[in-house]
C-alpha positions as a printed NumPy array, in Angstrom:
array([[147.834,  40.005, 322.501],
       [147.869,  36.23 , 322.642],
       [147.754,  33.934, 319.552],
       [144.64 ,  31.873, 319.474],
       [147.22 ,  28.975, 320.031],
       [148.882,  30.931, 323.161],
       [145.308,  31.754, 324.193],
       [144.015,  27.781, 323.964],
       [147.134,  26.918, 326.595],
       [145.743,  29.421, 328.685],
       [142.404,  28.64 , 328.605],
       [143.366,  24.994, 329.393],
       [145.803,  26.186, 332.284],
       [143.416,  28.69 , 333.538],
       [140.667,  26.029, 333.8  ],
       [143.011,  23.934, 335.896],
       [143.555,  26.684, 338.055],
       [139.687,  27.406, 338.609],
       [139.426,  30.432, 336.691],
       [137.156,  28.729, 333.395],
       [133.737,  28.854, 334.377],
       [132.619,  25.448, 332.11 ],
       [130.405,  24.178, 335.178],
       [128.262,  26.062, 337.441],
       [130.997,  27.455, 340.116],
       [128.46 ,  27.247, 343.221],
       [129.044,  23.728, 342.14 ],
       [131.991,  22.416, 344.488],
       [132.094,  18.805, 342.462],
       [131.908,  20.65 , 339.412],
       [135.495,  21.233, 338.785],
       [137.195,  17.966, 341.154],
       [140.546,  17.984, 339.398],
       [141.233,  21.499, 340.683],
       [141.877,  20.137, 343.817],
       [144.509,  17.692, 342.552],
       [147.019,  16.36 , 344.643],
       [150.072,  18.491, 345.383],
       [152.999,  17.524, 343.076],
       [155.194,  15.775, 342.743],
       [152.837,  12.354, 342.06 ],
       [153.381,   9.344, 340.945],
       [150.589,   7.579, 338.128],
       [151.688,   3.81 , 338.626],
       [148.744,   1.752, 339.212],
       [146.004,   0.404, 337.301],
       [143.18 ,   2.985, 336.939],
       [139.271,   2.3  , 335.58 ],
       [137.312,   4.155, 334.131],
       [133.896,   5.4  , 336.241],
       [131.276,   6.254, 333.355],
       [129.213,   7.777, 335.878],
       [131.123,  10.383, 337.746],
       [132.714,  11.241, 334.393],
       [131.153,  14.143, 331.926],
       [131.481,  13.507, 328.288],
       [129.431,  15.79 , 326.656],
       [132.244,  17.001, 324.564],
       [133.943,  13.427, 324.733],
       [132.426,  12.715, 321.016],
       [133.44 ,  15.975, 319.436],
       [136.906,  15.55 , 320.455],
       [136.516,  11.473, 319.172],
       [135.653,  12.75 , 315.442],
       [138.003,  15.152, 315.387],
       [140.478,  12.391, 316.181],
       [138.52 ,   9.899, 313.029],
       [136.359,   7.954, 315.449],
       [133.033,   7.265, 313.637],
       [130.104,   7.548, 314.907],
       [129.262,   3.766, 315.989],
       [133.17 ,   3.662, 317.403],
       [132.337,   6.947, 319.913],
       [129.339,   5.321, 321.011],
       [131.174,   2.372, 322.313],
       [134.208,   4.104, 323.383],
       [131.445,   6.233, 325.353],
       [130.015,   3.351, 326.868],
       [133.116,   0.977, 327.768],
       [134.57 ,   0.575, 331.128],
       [138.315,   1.656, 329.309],
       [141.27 ,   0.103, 332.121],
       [144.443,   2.458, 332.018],
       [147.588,   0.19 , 333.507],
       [150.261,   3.337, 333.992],
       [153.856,   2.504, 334.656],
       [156.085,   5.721, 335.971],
       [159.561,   4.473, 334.978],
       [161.032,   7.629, 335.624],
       [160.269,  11.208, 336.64 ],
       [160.081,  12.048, 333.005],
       [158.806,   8.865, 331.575],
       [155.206,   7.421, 331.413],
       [154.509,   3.638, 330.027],
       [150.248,   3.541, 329.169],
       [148.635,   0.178, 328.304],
       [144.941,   1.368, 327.407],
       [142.454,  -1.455, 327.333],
       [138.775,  -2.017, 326.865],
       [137.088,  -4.481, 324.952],
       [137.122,  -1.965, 322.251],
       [140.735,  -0.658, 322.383],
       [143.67 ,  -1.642, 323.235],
       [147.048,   0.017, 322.463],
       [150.317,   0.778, 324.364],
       [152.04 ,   4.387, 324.897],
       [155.175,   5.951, 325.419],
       [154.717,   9.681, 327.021],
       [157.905,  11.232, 327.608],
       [157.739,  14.633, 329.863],
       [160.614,  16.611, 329.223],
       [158.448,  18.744, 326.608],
       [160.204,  16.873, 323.326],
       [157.996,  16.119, 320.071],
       [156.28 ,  13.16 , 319.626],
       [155.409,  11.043, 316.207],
       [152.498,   8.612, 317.653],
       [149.502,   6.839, 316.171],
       [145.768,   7.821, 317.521],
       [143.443,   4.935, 317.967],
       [142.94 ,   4.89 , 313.7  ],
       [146.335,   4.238, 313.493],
       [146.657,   8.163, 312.179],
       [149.954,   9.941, 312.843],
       [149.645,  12.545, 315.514],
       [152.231,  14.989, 317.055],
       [152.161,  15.154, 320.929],
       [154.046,  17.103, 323.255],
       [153.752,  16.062, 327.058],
       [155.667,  17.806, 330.351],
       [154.768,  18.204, 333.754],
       [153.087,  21.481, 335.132],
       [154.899,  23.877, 336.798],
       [154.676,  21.703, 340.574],
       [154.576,  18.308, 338.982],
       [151.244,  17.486, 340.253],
       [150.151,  17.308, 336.632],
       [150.898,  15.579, 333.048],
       [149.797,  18.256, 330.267],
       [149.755,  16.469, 326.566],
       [148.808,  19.139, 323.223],
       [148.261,  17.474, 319.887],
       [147.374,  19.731, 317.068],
       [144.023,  18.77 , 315.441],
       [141.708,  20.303, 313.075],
       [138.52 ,  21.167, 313.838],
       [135.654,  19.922, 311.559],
       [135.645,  22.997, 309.154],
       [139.681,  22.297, 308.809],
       [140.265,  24.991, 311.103],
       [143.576,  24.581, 313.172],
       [142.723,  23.642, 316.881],
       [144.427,  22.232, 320.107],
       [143.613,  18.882, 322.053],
       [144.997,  19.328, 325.518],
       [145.121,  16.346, 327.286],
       [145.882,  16.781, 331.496],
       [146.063,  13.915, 334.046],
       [145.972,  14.968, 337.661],
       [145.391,  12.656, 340.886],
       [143.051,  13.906, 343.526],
       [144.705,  14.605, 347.157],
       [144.033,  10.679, 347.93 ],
       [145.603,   9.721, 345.023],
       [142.862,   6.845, 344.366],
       [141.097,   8.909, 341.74 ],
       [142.838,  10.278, 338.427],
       [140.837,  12.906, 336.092],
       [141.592,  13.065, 332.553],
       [140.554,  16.46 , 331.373],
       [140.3  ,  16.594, 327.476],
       [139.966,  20.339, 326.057],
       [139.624,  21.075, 322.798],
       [140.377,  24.666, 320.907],
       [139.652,  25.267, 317.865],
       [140.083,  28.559, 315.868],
       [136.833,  30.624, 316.343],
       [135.38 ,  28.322, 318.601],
       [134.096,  27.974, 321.991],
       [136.297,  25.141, 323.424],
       [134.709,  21.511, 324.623],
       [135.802,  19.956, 327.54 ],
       [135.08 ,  16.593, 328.96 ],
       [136.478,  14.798, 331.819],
       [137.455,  11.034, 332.702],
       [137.005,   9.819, 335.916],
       [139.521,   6.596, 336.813],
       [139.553,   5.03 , 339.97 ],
       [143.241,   2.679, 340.875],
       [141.738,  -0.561, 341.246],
       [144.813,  -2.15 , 343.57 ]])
């Protein structure tokens, strides 16, 4: 039997896959980043956020867990948030994030190592980032705690649909005898 840990992956992989049932599955839009484009992709470009097609219903849960208050998750759910993504390499990703909130800049690398980075508080958080199994993906886990200082997961997974003009940011969140909260970014490349 799984570890709740194991069991959060899965959960998160399984949703990518279809199999979570977070949205009503008679619901083809429900679930768009299922039908990501094949891999490998490339996330260059400059990529806005659409506050309308995107569901944040868990977007603010997953904000306080990360030290947001409550006025900061009401902006950050309400600004048009620009990503400018640089590929350098197959296992590199440069992100500038900018809104008129936020702005910050971000090294991911893919190969699966361990990552020392700041949140938006400026609070040290590990990260590990790699590429699903057919590169169509970018997977990022940061341990968090939950509210009640139970151990959870933040998965964090970037996929591009088959056009490659939209990008969904699926943010899951596991925590230890919880359900888990999902909510889902929808960018658009602007060039």
């Amino acid at each position: 039997m799984p570890d709740r840990m194991t069991a959060a992956c899965l959960l998160v992989f399984a949703s990518i896959a279809g199999a979570c049932q977070a949205a009503d599955p008679a619901d083809e839009t429900a679930r768009p980043w299922e039908q990501a484009a094949p891999g490998p992709v490339d996330f260059t470009g400059t990529w806005e956020l659409d506050l309308r097609a995107s569901r944040s219903e868990a977007f603010d849960r997953i904000m306080a867990l990360q030290g947001m208050n409550r006025l900061e998750r009401t902006l950050l759910n309400r600004v048009v948030v620009t990503q400018v993504i640089r590929q350098e390499t197959n296992d590199v990703l440069r992100l500038d994030i900018r809104s008129t909130f936020i702005s910050r800049q971000e090294v991911q690398y893919l190969d699966g190592r361990e990552m020392t980075t700041t949140n938006f508080k400026g609070k040290a958080v590990t990260t590990v980032s790699s590429w699903n199994q057919d590169r169509s993906a970018v997977i990022g886990k940061m341990p968090l705690k939950s509210r009640d200082g139970k151990p959870g997961l933040l998965t964090i997974t970037r996929a591009l649909s088959p056009d490659r003009k939209t990008m969904y940011l699926v943010m899951t969140f596991a925590g230890e005898g919880e359900e888990p909260s999902q909510a889902l970014r929808v960018f658009h490349r602007k060039e």
